[in-house]
N, C-alpha and C positions, 0 to 999 in steps of 0.2 A: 594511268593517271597518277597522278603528283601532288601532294597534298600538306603544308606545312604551316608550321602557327608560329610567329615571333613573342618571345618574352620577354620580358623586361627585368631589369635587376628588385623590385619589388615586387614580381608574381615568382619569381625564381625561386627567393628565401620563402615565401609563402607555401607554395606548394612543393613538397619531399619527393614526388615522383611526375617529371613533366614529359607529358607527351610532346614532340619537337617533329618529327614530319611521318609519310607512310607515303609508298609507292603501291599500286595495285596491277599485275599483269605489266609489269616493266621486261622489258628485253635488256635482259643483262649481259652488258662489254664486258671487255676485260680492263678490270682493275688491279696495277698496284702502289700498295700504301707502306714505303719503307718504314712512315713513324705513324703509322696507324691512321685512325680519326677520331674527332673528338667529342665524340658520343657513342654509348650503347646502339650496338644495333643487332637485328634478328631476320633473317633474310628466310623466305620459306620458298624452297624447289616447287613451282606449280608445273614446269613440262620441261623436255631435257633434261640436261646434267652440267654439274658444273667440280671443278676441282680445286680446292681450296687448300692451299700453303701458310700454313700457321706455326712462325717460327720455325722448326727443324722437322714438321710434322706435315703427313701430307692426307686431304682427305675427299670424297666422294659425294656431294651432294646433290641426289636423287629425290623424285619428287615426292612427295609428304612429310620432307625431310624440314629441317631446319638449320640454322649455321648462328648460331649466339657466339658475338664478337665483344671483348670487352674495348674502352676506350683505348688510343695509344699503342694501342700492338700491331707490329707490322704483319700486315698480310697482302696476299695477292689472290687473284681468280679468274678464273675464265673457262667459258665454253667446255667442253667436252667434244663435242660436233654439234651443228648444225645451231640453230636457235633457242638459246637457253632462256627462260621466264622464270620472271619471281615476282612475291611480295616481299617488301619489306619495307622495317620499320625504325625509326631511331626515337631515342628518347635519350633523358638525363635527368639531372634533380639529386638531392644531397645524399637522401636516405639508399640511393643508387644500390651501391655496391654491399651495403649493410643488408638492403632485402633479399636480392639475389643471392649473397652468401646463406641465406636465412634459408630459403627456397631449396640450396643445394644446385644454384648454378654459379659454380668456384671457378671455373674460367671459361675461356674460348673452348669452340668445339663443335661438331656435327652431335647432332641431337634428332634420333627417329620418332615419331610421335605414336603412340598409341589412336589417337582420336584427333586427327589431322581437323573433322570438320570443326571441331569446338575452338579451332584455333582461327579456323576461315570466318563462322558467326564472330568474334571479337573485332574480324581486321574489317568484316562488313559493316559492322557500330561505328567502328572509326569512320569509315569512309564516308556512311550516314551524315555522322556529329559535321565531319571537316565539310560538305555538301552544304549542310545548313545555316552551319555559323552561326545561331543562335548564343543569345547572351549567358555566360558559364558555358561557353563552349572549351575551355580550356580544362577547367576541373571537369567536367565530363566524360572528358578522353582523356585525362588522368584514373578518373577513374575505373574506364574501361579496361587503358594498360592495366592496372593493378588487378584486375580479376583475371585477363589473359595470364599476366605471369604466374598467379596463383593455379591455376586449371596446366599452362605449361608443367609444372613443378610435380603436378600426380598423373601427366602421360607422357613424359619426354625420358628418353634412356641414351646414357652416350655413348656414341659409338666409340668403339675400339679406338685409342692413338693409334698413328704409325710412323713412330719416330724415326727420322734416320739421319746417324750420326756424318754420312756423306751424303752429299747433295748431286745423287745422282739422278740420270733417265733412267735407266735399269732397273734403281732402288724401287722408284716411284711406279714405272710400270708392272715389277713384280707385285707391287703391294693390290695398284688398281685390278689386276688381273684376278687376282685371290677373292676379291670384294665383291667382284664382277659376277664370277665363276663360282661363286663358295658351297653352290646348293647342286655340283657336278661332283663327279666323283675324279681328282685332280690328283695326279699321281708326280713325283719329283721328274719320271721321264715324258710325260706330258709337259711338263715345266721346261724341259729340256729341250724338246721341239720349238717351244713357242717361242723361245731366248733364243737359242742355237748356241746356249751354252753348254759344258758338262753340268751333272749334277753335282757332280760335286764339287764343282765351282762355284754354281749358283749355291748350294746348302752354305756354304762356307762363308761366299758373300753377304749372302741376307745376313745370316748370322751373327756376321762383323758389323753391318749396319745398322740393324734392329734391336739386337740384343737377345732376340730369340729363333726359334730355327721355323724355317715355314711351314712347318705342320704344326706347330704351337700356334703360332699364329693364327692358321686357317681355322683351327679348333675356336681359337677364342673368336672368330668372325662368326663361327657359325652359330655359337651360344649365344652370343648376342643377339643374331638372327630368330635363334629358336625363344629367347625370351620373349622377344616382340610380338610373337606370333603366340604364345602361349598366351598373355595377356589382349590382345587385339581379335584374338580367333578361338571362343573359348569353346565353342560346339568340334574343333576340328581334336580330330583321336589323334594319340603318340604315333602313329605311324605317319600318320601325314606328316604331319611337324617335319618328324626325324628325314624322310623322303624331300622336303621342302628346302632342311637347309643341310641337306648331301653327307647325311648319317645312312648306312646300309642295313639296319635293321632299328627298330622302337629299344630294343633291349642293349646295344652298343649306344643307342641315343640318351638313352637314360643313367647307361652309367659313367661316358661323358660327363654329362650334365651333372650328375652327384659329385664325381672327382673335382668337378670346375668351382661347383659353387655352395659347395655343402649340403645341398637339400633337392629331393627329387623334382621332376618337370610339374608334380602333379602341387608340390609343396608350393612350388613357387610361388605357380595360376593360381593358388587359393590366398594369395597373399602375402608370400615371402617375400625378401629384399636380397635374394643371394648374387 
């Protein structure tokens, strides 16, 4: 379903944060947008997957994911296989870019959600509000958006960039594969079957492309992984964690985790920001 509200240049300046359309359960084409579009929008993975090219950046959007786009920036996406679905949402209004930066959502980006449902009850209120059209239906779903982005802002963590300075198939499949794979135990000759390249071709490559070598990388995928889980899974012990995102023992897992981000797994889950 499809769902949008017209404004006018006197509700525009009135209200700082406007809600402008939402899709629920959309079967997502491929789109691309060489100069972007011309609103905020936030797209959330409900089944499939989708691959999203952001500038020089390439990334993975899996479901309870999300994908925060600013105005104007070129992007493209599509499919993974088979039938990819989403919700998403656009909006605009003045005070835009000023709250967002407030929030700590400074640009485009894939974004994993701690608490995917709190995200789904906001897009259900929209979809209520725009259902009944009731009069202030527009400040209503203003300010729905305004508490979803607030509640986004303390369960949302960015995923990893993966910038690359060519614009290769290669680059791009190296990285998805890592993404893919991250919670395996992925060795440079495993890597090397899968490409039918040398290793040290491929180390060499990546390297050139990324700016770092792909065991860095994989590292920093999997920490990101295991934050998520830290905070989202708090009954789950260090070993699971560590076994979950392709760490070989709790005690190699944790001191990762320290080297990466300054403060242990346990420091974190208690409320760290490392």
């Amino acid at each position: 379903m499809y769902y949008s509200l017209n404004i006018n240049k006197r509700q525009y300046q009135k209200i700082p944060l406007i809600f402008r359309s939402l899709g629920i359960d959309h079967r997502q084409e491929e789109l691309d947008r060489p100069n972007g579009f011309p609103l905020w929008q936030i797209l959330y993975c409900v089944s499939g997957s989708g691959k999203f090219y952001l500038d020089n950046s390439l990334g993975l959007l899996q479901p309870g994911q999300i994908v925060l786009l600013y105005p104007d920036e070129a992007h493209r996406y599509h499919s993974v296989e088979g039938e990819w679905i989403v919700h998403f949402l656009c909006f605009d209004g003045g005070l835009c870019k000023e709250l967002l930066f407030t929030l700590g959502m400074t640009r485009s980006g894939i974004y994993s959600l701690s608490s995917p449902d709190q995200f789904l009850r906001h897009t259900n209120a929209l979809e209520e509000l725009m259902k009944q059209r009731k009069p202030g239906c527009r400040t209503e779903c203003s300010k729905v958006l305004y508490a979803l982005l607030l509640d986004l802002a303390e369960s949302m963590t960015r995923l990893p960039d993966s910038r690359l300075t060519e614009n290769t198939d290669l680059g791009r499949e190296m990285i998805l594969y890592l993404e893919d794979h991250f919670s395996e135990d992925i060795s440079m000759d495993d890597l090397s079957k899968q490409f039918s390249r040398t290793p040290e071709y491929l180390c060499s490559f990546f390297k050139a492309s990324t700016g770092e070598t792909v065991m860095k990388y994989l590292r920093r995928v999997r920490i990101h992984h295991a934050k998520v889980l830290l905070m989202s899974s708090q009954d789950a012990c260090m070993q699971k964690i560590a076994e979950a995102c392709g760490f070989s023992s709790s005690s190699y897992f944790c001191k990762v985790f320290r080297e990466t981000t300054g403060m242990t797994p346990q420091s974190f889950r208690m409320g760290g920001t490392g």
